[in-house]
VEXLUM-517873 format. One record per residue (C-alpha): x, y, z. Coordinates in steps of 0.2 Angstrom, whole numbers, plus 2048, in hexadecimal, padded with zeros to 3 digits. Layout:
% VEXLUM-517873
XYZ
...
***
This chain:
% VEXLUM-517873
800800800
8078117F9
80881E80B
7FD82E806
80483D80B
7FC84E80C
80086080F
7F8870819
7F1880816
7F488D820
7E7898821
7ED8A0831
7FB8A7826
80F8A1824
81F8A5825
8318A1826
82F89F83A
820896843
81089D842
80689A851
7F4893850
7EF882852
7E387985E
7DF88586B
7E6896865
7DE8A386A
7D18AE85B
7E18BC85C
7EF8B1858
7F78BC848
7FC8B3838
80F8B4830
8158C0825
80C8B6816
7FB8B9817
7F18AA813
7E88B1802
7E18A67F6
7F18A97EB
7FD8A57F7
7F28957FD
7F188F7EB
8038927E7
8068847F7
7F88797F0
7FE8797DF
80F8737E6
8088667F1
7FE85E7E2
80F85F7D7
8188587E4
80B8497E7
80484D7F4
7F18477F4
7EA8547FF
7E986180D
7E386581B
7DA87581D
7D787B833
7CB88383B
7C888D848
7C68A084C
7D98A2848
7DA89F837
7CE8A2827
7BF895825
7C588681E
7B4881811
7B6893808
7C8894809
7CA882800
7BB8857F5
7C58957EC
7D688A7EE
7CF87C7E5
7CA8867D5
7DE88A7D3
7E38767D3
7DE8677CB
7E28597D6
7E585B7E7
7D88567F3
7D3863803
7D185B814
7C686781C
7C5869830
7B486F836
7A986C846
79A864845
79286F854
79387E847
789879839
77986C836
77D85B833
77185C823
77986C81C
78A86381E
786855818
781860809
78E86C807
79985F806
78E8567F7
7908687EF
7A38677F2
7A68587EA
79B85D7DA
7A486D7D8
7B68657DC
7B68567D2
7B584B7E4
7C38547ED
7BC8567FC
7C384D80D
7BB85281F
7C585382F
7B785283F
7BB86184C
7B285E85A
7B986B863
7C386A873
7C387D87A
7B2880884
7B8894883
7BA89386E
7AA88986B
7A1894878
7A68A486C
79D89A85F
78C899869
79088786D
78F88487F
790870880
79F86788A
7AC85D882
7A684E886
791853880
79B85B86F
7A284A86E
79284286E
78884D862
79884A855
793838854
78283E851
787848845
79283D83C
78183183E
77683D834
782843828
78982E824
776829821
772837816
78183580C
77B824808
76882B802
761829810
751833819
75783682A
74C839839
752839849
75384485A
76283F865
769847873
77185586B
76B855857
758854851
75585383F
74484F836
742848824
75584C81E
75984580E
76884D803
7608527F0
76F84D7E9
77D8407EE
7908427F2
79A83A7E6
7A58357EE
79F8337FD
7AE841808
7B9834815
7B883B825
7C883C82F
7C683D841
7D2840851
7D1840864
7DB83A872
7CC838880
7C1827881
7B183387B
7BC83786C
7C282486A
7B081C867
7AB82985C
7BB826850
7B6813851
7A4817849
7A6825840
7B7828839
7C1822826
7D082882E
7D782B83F
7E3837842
7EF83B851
7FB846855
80F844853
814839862
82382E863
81E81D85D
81B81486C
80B820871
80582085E
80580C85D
7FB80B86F
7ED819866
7EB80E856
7E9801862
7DC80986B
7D480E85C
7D67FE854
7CE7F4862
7BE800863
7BD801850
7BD7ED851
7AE7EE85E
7A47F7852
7A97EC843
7B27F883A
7C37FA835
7CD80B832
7DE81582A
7E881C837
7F282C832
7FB83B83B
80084C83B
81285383D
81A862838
82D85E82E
83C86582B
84785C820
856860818
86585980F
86D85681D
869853831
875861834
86A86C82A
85986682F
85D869841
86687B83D
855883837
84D87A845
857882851
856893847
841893849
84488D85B
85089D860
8408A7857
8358A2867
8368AF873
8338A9886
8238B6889
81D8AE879
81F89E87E
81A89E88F
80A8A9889
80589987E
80988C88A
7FF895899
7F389688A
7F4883884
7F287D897
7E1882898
7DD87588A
7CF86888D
7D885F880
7DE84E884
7EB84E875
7EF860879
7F485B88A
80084E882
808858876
80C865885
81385488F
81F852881
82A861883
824866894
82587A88F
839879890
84487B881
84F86B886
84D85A881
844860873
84784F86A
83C843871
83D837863
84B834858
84784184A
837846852
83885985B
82B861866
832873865
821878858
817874867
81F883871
81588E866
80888785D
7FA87D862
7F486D85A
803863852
81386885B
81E85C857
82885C847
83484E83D
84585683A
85384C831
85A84A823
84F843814
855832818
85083582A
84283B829
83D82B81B
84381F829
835829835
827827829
82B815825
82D81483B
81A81A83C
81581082F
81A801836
80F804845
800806838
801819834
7FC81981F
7F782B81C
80383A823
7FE84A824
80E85A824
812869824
821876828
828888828
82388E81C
815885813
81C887802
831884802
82E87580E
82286A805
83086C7F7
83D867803
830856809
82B8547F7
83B8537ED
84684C7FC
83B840805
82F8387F9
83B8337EC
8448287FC
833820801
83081D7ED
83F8147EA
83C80B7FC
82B8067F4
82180E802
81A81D7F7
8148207E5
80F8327DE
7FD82F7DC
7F983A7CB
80282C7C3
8138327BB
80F8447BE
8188517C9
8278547CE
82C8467D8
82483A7C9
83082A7C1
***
């Protein structure tokens, strides 16, 4: 099986030092100094989509732009690439999703992937009008993905639930293809809706012995509910060359992170009700030593950014032994990104995959065209 690799839009801005943002941040978090415009967006997915890549993912939240629109305008400037949009369900009807996306995948050609938010900040959502706790946002996800699931297969839906009531929901017209949904969450609440629910679950980037007890986990509920899933992760890279180099820029973006603005983000990130939150801080502790938990794998993004804090930085060959690490465990789809957006998915894409193609562990999916193509 052929790894699957996508990329990231970053529509809270980029730049040649980390931007922050991520799970968490707060609605004032400022972008870099390249605004995210749909030109500058489209220049990163045209290069993703060269390179091979087969999609990426858009975020959401209140510090960056809205991913549907943002990915609707990008999508018109490429021809391939897939976007894995992030939303939360608590924020829109399930019908009008479920519809959206059907609109999506007409006017994309079936490009559309969904990456289920449910939301672990109370204080965000709350801002939203949302007023539900994690564990009761949870629970009207898997209603939600209940609904949306049965009307994407044309079915009339009726059904008043706990959190979610709909009467007499049936979609016009069909998505085809039907979106996979990618799902992620570290809690047990999180856990048995990926088992029912999800194509794809995702964690973030922890040293390989904690990823292969998640896809356990997983695994294990997934099998309960007589379904199987894909497992993939999201990490940030550096890769250059040679080690000396990859870890002399990561050193340069770590002497960038001034200590008010890092302890402002992690007084900030230790409010989070997020159980994978909580163990992305547990990797680096807030301290700029032992940075390297992992061969290869470095926490210093998690200093400043929400979400994914941990990076694979390497050389090319390194970082290929990583990937073929994580797949081992039963990680097939891996989802990147770095600083900035643009120059490093060059660096990935013409350093990395050509060392998992000749291992026979990636193929460029547009068949012969690209970049990186035989």
């Amino acid at each position: 099986m052929s790894l699957t690799f996508h990329w990231f839009l970053p529509t809270n801005g980029d730049s040649r030092h980390v931007v922050g943002g991520g799970h968490g941040s707060p609605a004032t978090v400022t972008g870099g100094d390249r605004p995210p415009t749909v030109n500058y967006l489209s220049q990163i997915a045209r290069a993703a989509e060269d390179l091979g890549f087969v999609g990426a993912l858009t975020p959401t939240g209140a510090w960056c732009e809205d991913a549907w629109l943002t990915t609707a305008m990008v999508s018109q400037r490429t021809e391939r690439l897939k976007f894995l949009v992030a939303f939360r369900p608590g924020f829109l009807s399930p019908t009008f999703a479920a519809q959206m996306a059907s609109t999506y995948q007409r006017q994309t050609g079936g490009r559309l992937m969904l990456n289920v938010v449910t939301g672990g900040e109370s204080r965000e959502q709350r801002a939203y009008g949302d007023f539900l706790d994690k564990d009761a946002r949870y629970a009207r996800t898997g209603e939600f993905l209940g609904i949306v699931r049965e009307l994407w297969d044309g079915k009339t839906v009726d059904l008043t639930g706990e959190h979610l009531r709909v009467e007499d929901a049936k979609l016009a017209r069909l998505p085809d293809p039907v979106p996979e949904v990618y799902f992620g969450g570290s809690s047990p609440a999180a856990g048995v809706v990926a088992a029912r629910h999800a194509d794809v679950y995702l964690t973030w980037g922890e040293p390989p012995g904690a990823v292969a007890e998640k896809i356990a986990w997983v695994r294990g509920l997934a099998a309960k509910e007589g379904r199987s899933l894909r497992f993939g992760i999201r990490l940030h890279v550096i890769t250059r060359d040679t080690a000396e180099q990859a870890w002399a820029e990561a050193r340069r973006l770590l002497d960038g992170f001034d200590e008010a603005t890092v302890r402002a983000v992690q007084e900030g990130l230790g409010h989070s009700e997020s159980e994978g939150q909580r163990r992305m801080l547990a990797l680096h502790g807030g301290g700029r030593d032992g940075l390297e938990i992992h061969p290869n794998l470095w926490a210093g993004i998690g200093l400043v950014r929400g979400g994914a804090g941990t990076a694979l930085v390497g050389s090319h060959a390194e970082v290929a032994d990583r990937i073929a690490e994580y797949h081992a465990l039963g990680i097939d789809e891996f989802i990147l990104s770095g600083y900035p957006h643009l120059e490093e998915a060059y660096w990935f894409g013409e350093g990395v995959l050509p060392i998992l193609r000749g291992r026979g562990l990636w193929n460029h999916p547009f068949r012969g065209e690209g970049r990186v193509a035989a």
